[in-house]
BAFI-3210 file (N, C-alpha, C; in Angstrom, 3 decimals, decimal comma, padded with zeros to 6 digits):
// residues 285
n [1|2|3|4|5|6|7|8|9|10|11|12|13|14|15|16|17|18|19|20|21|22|23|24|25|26|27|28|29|30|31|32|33|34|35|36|37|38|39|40|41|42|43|44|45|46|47|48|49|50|51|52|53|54|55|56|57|58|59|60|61|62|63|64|65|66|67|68|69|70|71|72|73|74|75|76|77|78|79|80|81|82|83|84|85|86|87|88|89|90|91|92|93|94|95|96|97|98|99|100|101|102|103|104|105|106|107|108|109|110|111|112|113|114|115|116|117|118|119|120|121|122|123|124|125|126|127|128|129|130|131|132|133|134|135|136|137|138|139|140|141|142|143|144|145|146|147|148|149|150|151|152|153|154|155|156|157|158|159|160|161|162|163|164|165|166|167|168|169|170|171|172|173|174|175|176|177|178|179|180|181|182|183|184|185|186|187|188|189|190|191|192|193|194|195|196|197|198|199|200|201|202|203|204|205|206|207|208|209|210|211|212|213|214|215|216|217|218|219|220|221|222|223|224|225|226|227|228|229|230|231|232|233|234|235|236|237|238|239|240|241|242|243|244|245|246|247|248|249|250|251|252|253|254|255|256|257|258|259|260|261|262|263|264|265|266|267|268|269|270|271|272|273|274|275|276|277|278|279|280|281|282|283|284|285]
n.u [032,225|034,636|034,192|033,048|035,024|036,622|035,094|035,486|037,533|036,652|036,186|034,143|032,925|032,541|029,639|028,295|025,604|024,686|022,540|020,659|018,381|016,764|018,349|017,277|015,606|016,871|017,480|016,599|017,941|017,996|019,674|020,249|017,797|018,116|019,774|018,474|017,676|016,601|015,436|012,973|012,227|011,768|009,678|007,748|006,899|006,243|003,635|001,861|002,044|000,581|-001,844|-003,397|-003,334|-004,668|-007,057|-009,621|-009,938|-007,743|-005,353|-006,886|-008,539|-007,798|-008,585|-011,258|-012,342|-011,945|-012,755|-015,628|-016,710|-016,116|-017,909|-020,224|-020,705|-020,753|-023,089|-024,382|-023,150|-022,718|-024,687|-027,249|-027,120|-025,834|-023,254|-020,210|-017,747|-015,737|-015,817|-015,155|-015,380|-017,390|-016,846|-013,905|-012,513|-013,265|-012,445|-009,387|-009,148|-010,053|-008,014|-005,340|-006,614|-007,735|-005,139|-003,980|-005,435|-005,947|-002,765|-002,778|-004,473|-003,515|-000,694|-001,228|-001,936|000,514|002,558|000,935|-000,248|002,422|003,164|004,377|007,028|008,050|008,345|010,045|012,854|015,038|015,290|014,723|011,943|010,656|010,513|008,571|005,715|006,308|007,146|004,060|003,158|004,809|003,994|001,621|001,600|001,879|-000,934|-001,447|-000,716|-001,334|-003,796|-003,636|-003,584|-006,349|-007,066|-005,359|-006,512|-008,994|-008,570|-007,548|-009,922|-011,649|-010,131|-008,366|-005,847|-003,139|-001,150|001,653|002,074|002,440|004,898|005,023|003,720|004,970|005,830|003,351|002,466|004,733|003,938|001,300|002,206|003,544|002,584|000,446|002,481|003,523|000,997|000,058|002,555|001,837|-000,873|-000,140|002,031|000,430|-001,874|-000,690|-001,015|-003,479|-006,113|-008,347|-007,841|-007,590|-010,297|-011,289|-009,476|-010,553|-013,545|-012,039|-011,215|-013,377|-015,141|-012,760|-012,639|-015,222|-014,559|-013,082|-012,138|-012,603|-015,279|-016,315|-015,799|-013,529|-014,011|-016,367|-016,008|-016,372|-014,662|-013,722|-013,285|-012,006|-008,292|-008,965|-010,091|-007,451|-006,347|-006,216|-004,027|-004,799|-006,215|-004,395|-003,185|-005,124|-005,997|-003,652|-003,305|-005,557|-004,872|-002,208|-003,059|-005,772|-005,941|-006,736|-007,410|-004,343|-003,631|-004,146|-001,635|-002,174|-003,598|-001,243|000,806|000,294|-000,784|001,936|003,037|001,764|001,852|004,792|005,022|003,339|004,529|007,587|006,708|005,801|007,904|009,581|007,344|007,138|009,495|010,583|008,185|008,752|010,486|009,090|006,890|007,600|006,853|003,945|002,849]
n.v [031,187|030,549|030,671|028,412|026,391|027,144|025,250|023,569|022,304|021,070|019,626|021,737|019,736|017,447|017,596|017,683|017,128|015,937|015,972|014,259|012,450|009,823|006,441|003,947|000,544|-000,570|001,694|002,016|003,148|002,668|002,752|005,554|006,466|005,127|006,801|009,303|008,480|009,803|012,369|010,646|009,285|011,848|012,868|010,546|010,916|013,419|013,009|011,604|013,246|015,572|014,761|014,157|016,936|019,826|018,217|016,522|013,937|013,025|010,367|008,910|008,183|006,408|004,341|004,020|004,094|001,163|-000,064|000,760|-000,364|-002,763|-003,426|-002,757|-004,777|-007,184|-007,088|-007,107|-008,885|-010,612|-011,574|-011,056|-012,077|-013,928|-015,038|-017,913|-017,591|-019,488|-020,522|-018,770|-016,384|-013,816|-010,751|-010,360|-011,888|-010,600|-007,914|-008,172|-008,947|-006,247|-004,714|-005,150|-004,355|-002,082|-000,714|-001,126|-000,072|002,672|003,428|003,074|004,929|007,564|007,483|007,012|009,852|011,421|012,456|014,830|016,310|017,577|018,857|021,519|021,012|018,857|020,447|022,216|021,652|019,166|016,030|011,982|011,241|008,503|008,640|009,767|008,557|006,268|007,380|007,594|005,099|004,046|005,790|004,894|002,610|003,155|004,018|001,929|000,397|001,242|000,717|-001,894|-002,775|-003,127|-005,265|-006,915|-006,588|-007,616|-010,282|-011,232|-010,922|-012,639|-014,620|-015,538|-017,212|-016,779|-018,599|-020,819|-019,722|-017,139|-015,761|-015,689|-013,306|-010,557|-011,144|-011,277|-008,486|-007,237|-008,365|-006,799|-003,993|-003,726|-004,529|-002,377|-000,373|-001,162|-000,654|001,275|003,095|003,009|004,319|007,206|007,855|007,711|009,880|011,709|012,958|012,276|013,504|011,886|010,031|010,149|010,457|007,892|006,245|005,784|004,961|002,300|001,139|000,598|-001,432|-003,415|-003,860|-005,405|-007,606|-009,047|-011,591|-009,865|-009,172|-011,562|-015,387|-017,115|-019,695|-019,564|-019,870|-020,829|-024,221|-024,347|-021,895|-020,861|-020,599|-018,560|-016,459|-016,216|-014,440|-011,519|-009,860|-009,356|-011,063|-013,558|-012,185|-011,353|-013,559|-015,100|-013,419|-014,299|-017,031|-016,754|-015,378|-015,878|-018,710|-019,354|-021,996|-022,959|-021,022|-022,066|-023,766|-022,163|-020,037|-018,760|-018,655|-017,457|-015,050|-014,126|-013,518|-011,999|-009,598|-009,221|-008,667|-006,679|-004,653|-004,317|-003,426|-001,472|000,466|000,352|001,871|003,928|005,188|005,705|007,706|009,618|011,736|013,508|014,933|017,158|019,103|018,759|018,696]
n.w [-005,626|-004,447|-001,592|-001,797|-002,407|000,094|002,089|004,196|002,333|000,761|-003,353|-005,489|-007,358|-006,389|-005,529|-007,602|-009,036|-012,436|-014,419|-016,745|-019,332|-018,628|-019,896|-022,296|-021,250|-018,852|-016,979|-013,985|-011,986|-008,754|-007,007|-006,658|-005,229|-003,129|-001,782|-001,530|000,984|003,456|002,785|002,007|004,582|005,550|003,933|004,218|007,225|007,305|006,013|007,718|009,625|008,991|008,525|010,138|011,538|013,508|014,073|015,740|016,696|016,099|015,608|016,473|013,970|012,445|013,561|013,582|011,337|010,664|012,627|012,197|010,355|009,838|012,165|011,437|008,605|010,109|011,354|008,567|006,935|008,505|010,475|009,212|006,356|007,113|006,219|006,178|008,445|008,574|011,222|013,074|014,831|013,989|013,450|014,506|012,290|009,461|010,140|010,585|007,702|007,084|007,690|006,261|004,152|003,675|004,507|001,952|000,355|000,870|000,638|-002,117|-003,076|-001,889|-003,274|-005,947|-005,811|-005,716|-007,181|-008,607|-006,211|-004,866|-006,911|-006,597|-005,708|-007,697|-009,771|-009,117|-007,674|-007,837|-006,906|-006,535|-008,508|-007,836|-005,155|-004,329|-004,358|-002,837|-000,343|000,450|000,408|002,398|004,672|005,216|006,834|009,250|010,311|009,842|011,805|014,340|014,002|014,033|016,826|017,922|016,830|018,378|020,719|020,267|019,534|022,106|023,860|022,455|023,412|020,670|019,622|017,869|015,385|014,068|012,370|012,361|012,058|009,342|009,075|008,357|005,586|004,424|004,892|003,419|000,969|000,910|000,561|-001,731|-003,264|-003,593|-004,018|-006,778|-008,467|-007,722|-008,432|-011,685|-011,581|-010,530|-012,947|-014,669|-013,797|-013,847|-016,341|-017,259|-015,768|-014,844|-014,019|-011,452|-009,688|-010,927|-009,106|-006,670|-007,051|-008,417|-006,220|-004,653|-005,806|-006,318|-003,512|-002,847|-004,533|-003,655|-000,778|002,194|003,554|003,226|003,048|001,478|000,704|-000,157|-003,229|-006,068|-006,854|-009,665|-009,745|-008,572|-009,481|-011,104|-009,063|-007,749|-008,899|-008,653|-006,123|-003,494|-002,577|-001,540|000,266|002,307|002,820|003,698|006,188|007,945|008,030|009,541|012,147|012,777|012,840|010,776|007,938|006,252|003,666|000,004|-002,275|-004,926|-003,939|-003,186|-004,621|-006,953|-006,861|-006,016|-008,304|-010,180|-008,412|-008,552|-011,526|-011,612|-010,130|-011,091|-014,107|-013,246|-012,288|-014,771|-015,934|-014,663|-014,825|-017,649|-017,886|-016,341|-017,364|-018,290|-016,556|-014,705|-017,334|-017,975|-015,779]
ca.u [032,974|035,533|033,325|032,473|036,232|037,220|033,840|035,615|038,696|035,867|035,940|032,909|033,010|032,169|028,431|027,802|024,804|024,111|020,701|020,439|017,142|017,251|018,595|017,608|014,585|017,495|017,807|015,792|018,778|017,649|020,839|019,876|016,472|018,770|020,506|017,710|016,731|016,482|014,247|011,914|011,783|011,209|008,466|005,903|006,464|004,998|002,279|001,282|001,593|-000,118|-002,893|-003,671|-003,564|-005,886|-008,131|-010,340|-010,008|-006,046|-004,881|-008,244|-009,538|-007,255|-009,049|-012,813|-012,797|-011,983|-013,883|-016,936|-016,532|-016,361|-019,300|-021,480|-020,078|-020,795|-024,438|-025,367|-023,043|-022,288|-025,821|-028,353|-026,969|-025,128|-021,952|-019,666|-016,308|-014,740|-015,424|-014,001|-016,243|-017,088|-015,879|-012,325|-012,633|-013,899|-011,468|-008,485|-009,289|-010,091|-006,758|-004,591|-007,707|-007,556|-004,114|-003,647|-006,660|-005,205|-001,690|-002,532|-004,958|-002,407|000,387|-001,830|-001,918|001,839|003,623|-000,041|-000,462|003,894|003,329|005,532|008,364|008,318|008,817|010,811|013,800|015,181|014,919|014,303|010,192|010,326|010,148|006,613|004,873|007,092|007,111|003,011|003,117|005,656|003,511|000,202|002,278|001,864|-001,856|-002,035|000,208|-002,089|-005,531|-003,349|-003,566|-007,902|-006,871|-004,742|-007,762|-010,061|-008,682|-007,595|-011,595|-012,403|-009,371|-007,945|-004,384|-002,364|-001,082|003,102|002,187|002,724|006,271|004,956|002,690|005,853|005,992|002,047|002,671|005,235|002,758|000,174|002,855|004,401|000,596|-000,323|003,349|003,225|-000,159|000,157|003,612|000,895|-001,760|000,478|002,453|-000,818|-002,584|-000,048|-001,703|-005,181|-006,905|-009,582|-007,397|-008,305|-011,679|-011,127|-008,977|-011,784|-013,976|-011,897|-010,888|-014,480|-014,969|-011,939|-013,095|-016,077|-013,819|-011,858|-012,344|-013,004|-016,394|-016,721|-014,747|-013,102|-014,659|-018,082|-015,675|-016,984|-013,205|-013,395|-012,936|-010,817|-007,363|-009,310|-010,443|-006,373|-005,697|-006,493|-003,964|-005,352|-006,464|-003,123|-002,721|-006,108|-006,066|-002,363|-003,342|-006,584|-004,003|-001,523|-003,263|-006,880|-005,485|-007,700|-006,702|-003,139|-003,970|-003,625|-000,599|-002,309|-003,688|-000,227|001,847|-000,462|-000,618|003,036|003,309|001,109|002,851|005,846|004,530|002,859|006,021|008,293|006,199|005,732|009,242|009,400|006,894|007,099|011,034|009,896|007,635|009,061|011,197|007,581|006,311|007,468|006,753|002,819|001,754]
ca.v [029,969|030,822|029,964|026,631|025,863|026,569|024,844|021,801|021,476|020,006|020,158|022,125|018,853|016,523|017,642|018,687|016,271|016,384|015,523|013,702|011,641|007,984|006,119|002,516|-000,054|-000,722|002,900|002,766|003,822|002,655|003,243|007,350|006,571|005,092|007,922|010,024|007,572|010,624|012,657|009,731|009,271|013,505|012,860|010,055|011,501|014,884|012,871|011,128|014,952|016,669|014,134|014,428|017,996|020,142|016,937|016,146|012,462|012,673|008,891|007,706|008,196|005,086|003,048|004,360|003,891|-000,079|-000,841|000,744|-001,051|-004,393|-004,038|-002,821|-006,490|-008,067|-007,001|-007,230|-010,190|-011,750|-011,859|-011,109|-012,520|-015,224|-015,562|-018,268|-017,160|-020,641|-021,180|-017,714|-014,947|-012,550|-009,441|-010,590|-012,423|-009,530|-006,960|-009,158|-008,672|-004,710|-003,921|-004,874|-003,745|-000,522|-000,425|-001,335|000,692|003,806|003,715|003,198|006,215|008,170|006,993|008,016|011,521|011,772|013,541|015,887|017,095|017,471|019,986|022,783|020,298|018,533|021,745|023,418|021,338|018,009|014,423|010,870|011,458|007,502|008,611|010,543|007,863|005,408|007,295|007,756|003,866|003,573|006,560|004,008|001,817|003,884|003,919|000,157|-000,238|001,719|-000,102|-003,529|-002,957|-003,103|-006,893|-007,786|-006,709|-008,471|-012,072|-011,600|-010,703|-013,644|-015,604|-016,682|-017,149|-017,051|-019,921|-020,691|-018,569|-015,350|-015,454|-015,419|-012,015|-009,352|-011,217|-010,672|-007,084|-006,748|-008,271|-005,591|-002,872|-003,872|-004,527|-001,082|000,501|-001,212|-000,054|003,046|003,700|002,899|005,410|008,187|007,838|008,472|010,694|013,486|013,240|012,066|013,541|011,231|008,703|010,700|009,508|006,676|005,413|005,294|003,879|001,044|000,672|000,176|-002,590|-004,028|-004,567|-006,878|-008,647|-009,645|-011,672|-009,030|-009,743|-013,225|-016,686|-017,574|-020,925|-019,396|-019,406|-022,241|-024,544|-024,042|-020,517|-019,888|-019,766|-017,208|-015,294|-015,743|-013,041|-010,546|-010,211|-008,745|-012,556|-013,893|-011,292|-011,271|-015,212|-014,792|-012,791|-015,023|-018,043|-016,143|-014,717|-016,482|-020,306|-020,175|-023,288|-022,539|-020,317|-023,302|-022,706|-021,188|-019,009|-017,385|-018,364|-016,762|-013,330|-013,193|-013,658|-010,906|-008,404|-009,208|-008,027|-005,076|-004,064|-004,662|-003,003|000,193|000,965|001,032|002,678|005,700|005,843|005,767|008,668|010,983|013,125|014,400|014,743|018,618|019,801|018,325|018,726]
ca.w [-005,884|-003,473|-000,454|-002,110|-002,406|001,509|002,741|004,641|001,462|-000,596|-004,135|-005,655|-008,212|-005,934|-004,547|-008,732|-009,878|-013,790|-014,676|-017,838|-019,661|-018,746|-021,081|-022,216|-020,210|-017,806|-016,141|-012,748|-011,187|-007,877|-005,524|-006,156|-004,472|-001,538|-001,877|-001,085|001,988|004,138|002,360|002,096|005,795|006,093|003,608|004,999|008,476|007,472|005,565|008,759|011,023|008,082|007,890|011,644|012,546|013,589|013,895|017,214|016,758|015,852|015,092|016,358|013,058|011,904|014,281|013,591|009,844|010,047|013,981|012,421|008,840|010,537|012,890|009,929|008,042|011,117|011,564|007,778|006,180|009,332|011,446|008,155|005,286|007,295|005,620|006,472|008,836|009,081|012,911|013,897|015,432|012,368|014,155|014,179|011,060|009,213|011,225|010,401|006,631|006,858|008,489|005,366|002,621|004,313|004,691|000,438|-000,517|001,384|000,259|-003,285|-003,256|-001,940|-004,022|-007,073|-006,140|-004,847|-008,352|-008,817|-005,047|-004,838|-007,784|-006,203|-005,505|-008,784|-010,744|-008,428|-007,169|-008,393|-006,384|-007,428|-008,290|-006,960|-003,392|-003,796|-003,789|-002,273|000,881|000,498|001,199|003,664|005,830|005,520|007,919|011,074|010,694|009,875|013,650|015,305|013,915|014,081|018,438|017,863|016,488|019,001|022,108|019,796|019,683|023,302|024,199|021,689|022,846|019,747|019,799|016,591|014,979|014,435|011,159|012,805|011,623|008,326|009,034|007,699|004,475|004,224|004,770|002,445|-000,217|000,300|000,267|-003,096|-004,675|-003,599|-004,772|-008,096|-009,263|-007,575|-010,107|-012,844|-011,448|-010,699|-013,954|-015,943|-013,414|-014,629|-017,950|-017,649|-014,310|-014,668|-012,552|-009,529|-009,896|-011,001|-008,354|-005,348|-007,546|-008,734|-005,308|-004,141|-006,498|-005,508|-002,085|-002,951|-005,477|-002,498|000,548|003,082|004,129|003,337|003,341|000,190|000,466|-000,781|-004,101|-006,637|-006,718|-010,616|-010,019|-007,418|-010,388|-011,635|-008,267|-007,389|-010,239|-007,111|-005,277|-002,227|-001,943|-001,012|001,319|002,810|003,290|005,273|007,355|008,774|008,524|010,876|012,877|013,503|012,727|010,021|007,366|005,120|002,474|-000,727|-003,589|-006,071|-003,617|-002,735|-005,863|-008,805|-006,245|-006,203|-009,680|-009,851|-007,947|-009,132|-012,751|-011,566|-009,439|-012,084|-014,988|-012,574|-011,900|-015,765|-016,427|-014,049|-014,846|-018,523|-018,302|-015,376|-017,324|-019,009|-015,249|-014,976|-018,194|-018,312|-014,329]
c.u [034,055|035,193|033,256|033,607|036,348|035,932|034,518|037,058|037,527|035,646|034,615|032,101|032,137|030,760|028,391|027,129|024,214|023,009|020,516|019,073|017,870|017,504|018,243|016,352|015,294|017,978|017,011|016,399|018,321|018,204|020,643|018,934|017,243|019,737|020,095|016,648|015,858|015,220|012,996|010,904|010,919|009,304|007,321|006,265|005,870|003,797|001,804|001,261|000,457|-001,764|-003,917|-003,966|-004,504|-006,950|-008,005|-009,424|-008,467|-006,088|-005,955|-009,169|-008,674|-007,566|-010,859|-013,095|-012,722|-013,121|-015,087|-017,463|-016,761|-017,506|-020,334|-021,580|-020,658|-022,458|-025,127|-024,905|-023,035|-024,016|-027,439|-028,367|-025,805|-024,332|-021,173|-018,227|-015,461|-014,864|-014,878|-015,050|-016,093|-016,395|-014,683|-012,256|-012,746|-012,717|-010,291|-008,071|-008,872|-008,729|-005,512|-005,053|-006,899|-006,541|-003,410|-004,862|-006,157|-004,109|-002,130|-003,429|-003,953|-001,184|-000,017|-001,827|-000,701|002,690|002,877|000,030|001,270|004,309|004,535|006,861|008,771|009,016|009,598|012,484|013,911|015,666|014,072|012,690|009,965|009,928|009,417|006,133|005,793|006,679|005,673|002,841|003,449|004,680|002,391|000,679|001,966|-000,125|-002,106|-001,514|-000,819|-003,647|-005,138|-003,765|-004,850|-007,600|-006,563|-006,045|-008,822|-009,766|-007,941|-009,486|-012,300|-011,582|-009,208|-006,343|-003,797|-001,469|001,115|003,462|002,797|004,023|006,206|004,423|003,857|005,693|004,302|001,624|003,049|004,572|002,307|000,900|003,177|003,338|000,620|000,726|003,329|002,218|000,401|001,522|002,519|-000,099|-001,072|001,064|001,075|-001,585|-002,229|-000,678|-002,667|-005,568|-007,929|-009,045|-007,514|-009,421|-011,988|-010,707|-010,149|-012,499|-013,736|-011,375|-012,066|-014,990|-014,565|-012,290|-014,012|-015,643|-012,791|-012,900|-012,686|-014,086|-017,259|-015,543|-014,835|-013,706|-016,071|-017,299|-016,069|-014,944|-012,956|-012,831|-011,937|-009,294|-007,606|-009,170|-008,912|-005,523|-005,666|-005,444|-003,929|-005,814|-005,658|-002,832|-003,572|-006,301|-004,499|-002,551|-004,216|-005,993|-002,817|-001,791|-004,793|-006,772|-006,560|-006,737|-005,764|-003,917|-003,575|-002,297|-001,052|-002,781|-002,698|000,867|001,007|-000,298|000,686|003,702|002,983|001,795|003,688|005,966|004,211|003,981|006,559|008,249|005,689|006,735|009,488|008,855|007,016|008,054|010,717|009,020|007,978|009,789|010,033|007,207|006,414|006,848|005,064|001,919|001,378]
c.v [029,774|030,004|028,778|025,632|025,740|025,902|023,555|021,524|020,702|020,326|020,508|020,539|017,766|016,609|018,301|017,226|016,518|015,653|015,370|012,804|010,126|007,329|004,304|002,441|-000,658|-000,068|002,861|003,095|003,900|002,689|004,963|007,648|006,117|006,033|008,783|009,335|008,917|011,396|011,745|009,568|010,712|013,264|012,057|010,804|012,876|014,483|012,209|012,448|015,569|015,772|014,195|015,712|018,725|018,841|016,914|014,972|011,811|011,002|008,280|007,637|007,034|004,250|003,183|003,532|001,940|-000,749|-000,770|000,075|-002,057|-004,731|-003,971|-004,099|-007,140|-008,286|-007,636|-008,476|-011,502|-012,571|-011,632|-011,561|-014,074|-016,013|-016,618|-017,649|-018,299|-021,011|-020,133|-016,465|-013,803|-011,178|-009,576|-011,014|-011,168|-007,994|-007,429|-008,700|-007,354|-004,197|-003,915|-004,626|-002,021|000,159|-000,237|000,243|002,492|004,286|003,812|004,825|007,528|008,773|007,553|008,951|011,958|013,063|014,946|016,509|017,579|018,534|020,759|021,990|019,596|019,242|022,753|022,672|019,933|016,828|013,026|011,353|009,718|007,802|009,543|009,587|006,524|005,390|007,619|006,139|003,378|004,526|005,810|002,683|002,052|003,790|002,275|-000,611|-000,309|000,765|-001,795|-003,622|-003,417|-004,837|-007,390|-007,854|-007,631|-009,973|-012,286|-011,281|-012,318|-015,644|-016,463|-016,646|-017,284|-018,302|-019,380|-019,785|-017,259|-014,835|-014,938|-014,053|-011,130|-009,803|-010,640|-008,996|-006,437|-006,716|-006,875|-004,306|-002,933|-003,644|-002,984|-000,033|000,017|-001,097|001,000|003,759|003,896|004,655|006,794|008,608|008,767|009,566|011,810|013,794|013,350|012,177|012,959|010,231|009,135|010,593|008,728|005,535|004,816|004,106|002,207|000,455|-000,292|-001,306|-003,270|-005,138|-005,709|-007,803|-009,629|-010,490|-010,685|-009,301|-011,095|-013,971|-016,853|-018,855|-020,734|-019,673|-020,962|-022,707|-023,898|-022,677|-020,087|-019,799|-018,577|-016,275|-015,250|-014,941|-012,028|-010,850|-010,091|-010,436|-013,285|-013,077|-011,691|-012,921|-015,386|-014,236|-013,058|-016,245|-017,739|-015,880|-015,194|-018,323|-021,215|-021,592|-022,445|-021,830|-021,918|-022,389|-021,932|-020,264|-017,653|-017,626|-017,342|-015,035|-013,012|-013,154|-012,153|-009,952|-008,410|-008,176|-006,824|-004,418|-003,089|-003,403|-001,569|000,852|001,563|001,785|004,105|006,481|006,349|007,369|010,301|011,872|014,057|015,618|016,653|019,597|019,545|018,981|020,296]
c.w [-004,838|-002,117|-000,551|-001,612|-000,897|001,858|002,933|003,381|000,809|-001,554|-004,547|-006,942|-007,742|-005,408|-006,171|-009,178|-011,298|-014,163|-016,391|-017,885|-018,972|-019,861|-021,014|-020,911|-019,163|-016,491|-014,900|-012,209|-009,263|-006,818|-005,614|-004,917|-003,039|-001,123|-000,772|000,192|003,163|003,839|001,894|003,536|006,239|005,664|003,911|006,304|008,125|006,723|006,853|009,501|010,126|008,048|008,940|012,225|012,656|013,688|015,479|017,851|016,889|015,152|015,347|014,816|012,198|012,564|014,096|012,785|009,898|011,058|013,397|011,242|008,987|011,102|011,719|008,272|008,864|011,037|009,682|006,990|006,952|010,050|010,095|006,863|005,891|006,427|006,058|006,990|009,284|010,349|013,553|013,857|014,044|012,397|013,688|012,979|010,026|009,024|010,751|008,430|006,441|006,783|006,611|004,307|002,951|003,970|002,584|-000,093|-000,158|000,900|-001,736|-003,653|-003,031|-002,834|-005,629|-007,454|-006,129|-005,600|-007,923|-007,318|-004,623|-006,651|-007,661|-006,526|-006,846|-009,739|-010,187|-008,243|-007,645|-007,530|-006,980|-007,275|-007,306|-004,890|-003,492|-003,284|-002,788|-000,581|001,156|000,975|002,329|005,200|006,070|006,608|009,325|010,953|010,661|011,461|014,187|015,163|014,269|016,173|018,471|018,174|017,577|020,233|021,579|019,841|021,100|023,736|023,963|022,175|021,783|019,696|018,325|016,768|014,740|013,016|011,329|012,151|010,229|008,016|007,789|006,101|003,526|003,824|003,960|000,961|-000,452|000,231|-001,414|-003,767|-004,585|-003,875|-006,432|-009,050|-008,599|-008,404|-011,089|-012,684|-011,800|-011,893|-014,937|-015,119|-013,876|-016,009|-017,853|-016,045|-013,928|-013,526|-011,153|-009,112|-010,226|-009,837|-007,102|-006,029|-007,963|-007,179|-004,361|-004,484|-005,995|-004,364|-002,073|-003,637|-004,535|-001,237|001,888|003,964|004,016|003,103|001,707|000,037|000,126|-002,388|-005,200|-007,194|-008,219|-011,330|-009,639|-007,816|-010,527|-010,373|-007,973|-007,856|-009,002|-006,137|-003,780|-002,255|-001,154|000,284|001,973|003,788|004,271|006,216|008,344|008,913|009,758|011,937|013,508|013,211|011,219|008,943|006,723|003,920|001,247|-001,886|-004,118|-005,413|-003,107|-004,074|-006,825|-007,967|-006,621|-007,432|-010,188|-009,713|-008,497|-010,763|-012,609|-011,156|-010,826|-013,435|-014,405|-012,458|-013,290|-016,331|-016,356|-014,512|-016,341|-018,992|-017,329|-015,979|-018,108|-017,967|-015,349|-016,011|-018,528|-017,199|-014,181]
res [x|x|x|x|x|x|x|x|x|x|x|x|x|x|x|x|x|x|x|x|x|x|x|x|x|x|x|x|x|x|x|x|x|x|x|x|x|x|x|x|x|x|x|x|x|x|x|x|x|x|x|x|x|x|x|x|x|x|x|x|x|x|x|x|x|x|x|x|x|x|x|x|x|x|x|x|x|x|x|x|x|x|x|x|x|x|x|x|x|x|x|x|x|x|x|x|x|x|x|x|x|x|x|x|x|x|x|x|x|x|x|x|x|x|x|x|x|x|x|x|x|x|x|x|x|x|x|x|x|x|x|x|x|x|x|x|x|x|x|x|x|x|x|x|x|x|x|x|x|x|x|x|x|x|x|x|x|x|x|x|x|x|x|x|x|x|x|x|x|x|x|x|x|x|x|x|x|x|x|x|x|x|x|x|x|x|x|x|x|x|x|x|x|x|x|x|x|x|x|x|x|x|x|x|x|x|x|x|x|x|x|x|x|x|x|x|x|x|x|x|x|x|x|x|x|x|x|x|x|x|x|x|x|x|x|x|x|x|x|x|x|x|x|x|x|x|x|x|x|x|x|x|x|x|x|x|x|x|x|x|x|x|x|x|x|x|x|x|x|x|x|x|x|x|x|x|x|x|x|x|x|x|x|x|x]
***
């Protein structure tokens, strides 16, 4: 105690955190998590080194998985099932899509496992659990950079120039981050209980993907539907990011209001939930 005292004249009082239940559906206590900004940053950067090493391919394997995803779209929806791409080379079109599927479909898988694979640390030492998965999203960023450069050689090759949208791209981004942090609260939350959600998640992710724009034009969508198909909102996203960036037409309202309605809900209803069930989290995993 002694030591503690001369260390700098600082009382031992002041660096003493007491760890109480949350109390009340108002507790997310979300200035701790900025608290802990630091250890957020530590943690996606060693999920991006750790994910890479030992590996041939290194970071090229964030540019394989979407180049070779696209051409195999290209050849079978684009050139044999002759899909409609609006007037815009299917490659890019296609490619354009992948980059922020990929980028959602990745982080939320992740984000799923973040509490269960973070075992040791959970039960060992005490930090907001919000920045497992948090920073499992924020590390799906650096591969989405690196596959975003493919895009840019592709609509210079194709010359297509982006439209005065571009400005709008970050908000696009932020979409598919939030979608794929506010389910992934959900997942993770229950994965600590029920391990089936670790097999689950691919699967529903797979789905997903054909439920979405990706490999075809939302205008295959019959109009009467397309409220409904804007429940998804990988749609909203998916459709910004071919308005930004290949001039395709404005995404319409309901295609970007009902998404962020959406998110918003899932967000929202994840923060509670996780906060809700994390003080279980040690005593179950």
């Amino acid at each position: 105690m002694e030591a503690v005292k001369n260390l700098k004249g600082i009382h031992p009082a002041a660096h003493t955190t007491v760890i109480t239940p949350s109390k009340g559906w108002l507790s997310l206590n979300l200035r701790e998590v900025w608290a802990y900004r630091e250890l957020l940053g530590i943690l996606a950067w060693r999920d991006v080194t750790v994910r890479y090493k030992q590996s041939i391919a290194g970071v090229g394997w964030a540019i394989f998985q979407p180049v070779m995803t696209a051409l195999i779209f290209a050849v079978i929806f684009g050139k044999f099932a002759k899909l409609p791409s609006d007037g815009i080379p299917y490659p890019v079109y296609t490619y354009c899509a992948l980059l922020p599927w990929n980028y959602f479909a990745r982080s939320l898988g992740s984000a799923s496992d973040s509490i269960v694979d973070s075992s040791h640390l959970v039960t060992k030492v005490y930090f907001p659990r919000l920045i497992l998965p948090i920073s499992k999203v924020f590390a799906g960023l650096i591969d989405f950079l690196i596959a975003f450069l493919i895009l840019v050689g592709m609509m210079a090759w194709y010359k297509i120039s982006p439209t005065w949208g571009l400005i709008y791209l970050p908000l696009f981004i932020l979409m598919a981050t939030l979608t794929a942090l506010g389910i992934g609260l959900w997942f993770t939350a229950l994965n600590v209980k029920y391990r089936d959600v670790r097999f689950l998640v691919p699967f529903i992710s797979q789905v997903w993907m054909y439920a979405s724009p990706v490999a075809y034009s939302i205008s295959i969508v019959p109009e009467n539907l397309k409220w409904l198909y804007s429940l998804n909102p990988m749609v909203g996203v998916i459709e910004g990011f071919r308005w930004a960036l290949l001039g395709k037409a404005a995404p319409s309202y309901e295609t970007m209001m009902i998404p962020m309605g959406i998110v918003s809900v899932l967000l929202v209803g994840g923060f509670y939930y996780f906060r809700r069930t994390e003080k279980m989290f040690a005593d179950i995993i």
